[in-house]
N, C-alpha and C positions, 0 to 999 in steps of 0.2 A: 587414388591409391595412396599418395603421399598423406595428405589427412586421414587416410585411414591408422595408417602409422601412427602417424602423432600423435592421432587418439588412443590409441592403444598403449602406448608406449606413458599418454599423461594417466592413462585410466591406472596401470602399474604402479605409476611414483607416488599418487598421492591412495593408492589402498593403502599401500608399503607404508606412507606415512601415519596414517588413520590407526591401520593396524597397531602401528609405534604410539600409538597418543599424540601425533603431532599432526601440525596443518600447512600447507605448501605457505601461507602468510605466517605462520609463527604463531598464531592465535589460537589458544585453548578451544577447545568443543565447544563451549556453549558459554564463548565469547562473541559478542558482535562486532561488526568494524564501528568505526567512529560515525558519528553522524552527528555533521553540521546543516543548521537551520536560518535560513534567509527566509524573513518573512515581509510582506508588501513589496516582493520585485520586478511587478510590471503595476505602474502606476495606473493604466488603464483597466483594469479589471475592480471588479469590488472584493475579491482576497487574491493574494497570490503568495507561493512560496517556492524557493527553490532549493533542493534539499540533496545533498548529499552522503552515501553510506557509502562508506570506503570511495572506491573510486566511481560508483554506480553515481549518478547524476540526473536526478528531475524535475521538471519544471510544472509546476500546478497552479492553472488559475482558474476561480469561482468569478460565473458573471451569475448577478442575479436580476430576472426579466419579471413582468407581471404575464400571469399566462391563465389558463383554464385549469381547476382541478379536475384531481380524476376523481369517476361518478361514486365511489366507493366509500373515499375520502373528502367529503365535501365544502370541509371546512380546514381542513392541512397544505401547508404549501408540498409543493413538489421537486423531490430529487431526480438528478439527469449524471452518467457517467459516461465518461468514454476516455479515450485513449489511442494515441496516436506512436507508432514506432517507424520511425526513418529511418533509413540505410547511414544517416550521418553518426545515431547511435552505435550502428552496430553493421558489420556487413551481411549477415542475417537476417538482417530487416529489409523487407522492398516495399516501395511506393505501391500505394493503390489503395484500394476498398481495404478496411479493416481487416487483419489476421484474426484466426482462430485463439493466438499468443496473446492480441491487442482486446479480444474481447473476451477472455479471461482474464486477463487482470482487470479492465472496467468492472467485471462482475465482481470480482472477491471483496473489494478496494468499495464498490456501493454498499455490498452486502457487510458490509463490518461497518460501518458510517450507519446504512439503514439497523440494521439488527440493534447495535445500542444504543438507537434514541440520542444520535449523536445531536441532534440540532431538533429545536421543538420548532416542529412543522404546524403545531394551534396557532403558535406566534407569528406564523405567515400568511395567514388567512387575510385579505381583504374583502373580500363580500361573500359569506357563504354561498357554494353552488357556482359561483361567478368568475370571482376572481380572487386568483394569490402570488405570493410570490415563488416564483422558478428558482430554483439553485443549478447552474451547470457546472460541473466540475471537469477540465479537459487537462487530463496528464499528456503532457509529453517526455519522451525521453530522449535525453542530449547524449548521454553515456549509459553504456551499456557494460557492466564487470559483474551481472549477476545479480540475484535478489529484487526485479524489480515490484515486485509483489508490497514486499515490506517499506520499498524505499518511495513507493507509490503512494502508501499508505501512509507514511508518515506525512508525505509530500499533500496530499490530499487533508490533512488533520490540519496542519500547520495555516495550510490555506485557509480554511472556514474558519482556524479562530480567527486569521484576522481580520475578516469580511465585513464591509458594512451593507446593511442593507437601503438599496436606492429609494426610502420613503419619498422623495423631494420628485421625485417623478409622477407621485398621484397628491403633492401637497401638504404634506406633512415631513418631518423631520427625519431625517436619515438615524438608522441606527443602528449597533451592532449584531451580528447577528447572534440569536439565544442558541448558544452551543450548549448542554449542560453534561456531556459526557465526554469520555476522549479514550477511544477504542486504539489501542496498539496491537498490530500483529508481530507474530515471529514465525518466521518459517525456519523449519529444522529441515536438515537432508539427509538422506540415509545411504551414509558408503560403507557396504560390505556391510559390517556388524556395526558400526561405529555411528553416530548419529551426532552430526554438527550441525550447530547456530547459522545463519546469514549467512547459505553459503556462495562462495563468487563465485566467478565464470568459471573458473578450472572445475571448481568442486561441483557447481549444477551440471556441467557437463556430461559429468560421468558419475552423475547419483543415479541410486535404484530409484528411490521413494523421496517424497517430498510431504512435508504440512506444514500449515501456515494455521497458526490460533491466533484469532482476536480475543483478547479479555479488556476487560474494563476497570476502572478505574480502582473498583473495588475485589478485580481478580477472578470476576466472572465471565465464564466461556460465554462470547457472544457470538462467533463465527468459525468455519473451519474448514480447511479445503485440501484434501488429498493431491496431488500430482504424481505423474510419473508410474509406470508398470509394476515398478515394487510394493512391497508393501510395511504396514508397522503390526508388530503384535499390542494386544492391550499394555502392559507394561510398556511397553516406549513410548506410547498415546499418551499416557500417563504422565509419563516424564517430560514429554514436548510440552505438556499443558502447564507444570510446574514450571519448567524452564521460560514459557511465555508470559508468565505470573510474574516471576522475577524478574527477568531481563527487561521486560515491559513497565516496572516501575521505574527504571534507570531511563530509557529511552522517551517515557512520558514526562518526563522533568525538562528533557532538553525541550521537546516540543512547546512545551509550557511557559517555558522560560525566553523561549528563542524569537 
């Protein structure tokens, strides 16, 4: 009953604020929090990054295996996602078999990496039909304040740039891995009428509608994922898309540079 309260009572202050043009952090609409980029921070993996948006914190590391392709693709190496959420992030999260939460974000988080042609998979081929190389990508998350979507996302980018791939395991020479794109999402949220940037924990709490756009380097839509019972009309579709064009040339610089 007492959470019901609080929910009600936070779902109040921040319309009131939204209503007002303002944000329970101080940050304009269709600002993002800050995000800092640690890249190669578990030695043992072949990429790793640790990436944090505002106070949201994740940890993403790339192992890459020789394995079989799939029969469709017989000459491409092969992508693997998943994602893990422990109660240490958040107390909404429990141990066990993957959540329905934990395997949506694998999905969006593959689907924006796969849909841009994030890493050329011809370049991973070792023997057509036979054998290539595997990329596994496993997010964890340490902290939890919302948006892990984007902060996966980035966390997941960050990692395969700076991947090498383990040649020296079939004889030949380690190398980095052929990334040649670099897919940034933004997820917008929609309270009341108001439509704000990376929202955090208060603001996902008690948003109608949710989307998250991936574009690419050159600003094209390459991925896109509704959440939540509300909805957007075309015009805010619209401007989500604008807003993840822009805000996603700022946030692919840190990546890049980080």
């Amino acid at each position: 009953m007492t959470a019901v309260v609080i929910s009600e009572l936070m779902r109040e202050h921040i319309n009131r604020l939204a209503a007002s043009g303002k944000r329970s952090d101080g940050r304009v609409f269709d600002e993002p929090r800050s995000l800092t980029v640690h890249k190669n921070y578990i030695k043992t993996a072949e990429g790793s990054a640790r990436v944090q948006l505002g106070n949201t914190d994740v940890l993403v590391g790339v192992k890459i295996d020789v394995g079989e392709p799939y029969a469709d693709t017989p000459n491409q190496g092969v992508l693997t996602t998943s994602a893990e959420l422990i109660p240490m992030a958040s107390p909404n999260f429990e141990s066990g078999p993957p959540s329905p939460t934990a395997i949506e974000l694998a999905r969006v988080v593959d689907r924006g990496i796969r849909e841009t042609k994030t890493v050329n998979t011809e370049k991973l081929c070792i023997t057509p039909k036979e054998k290539v190389w595997i990329m596994f990508i496993d997010i964890h998350a340490l902290d939890y304040d919302g948006n892990l979507f984007d902060a996966a996302s980035y966390g997941a980018l960050s990692a395969l740039s700076c991947a090498i791939v383990p040649a020296s395991k079939i004889g030949k020479a380690d190398y980095p891995l052929p990334l040649e794109h670099w897919p940034i999402s933004v997820t917008s949220a929609k309270i009341g009428s108001s439509i704000v940037v990376d929202p955090n924990l208060d603001e996902e709490r008690i948003a109608d509608a949710r989307l998250t756009v991936t574009t690419d380097e050159n600003g094209d839509v390459r991925a896109m994922q509704k959440g939540l019972k509300g909805s957007f009309n075309l015009e805010e579709v619209r401007g989500a898309i604008r807003t993840s064009q822009r805000v996603g040339r700022t946030l692919r610089e840190v990546i890049q540079q980080g």
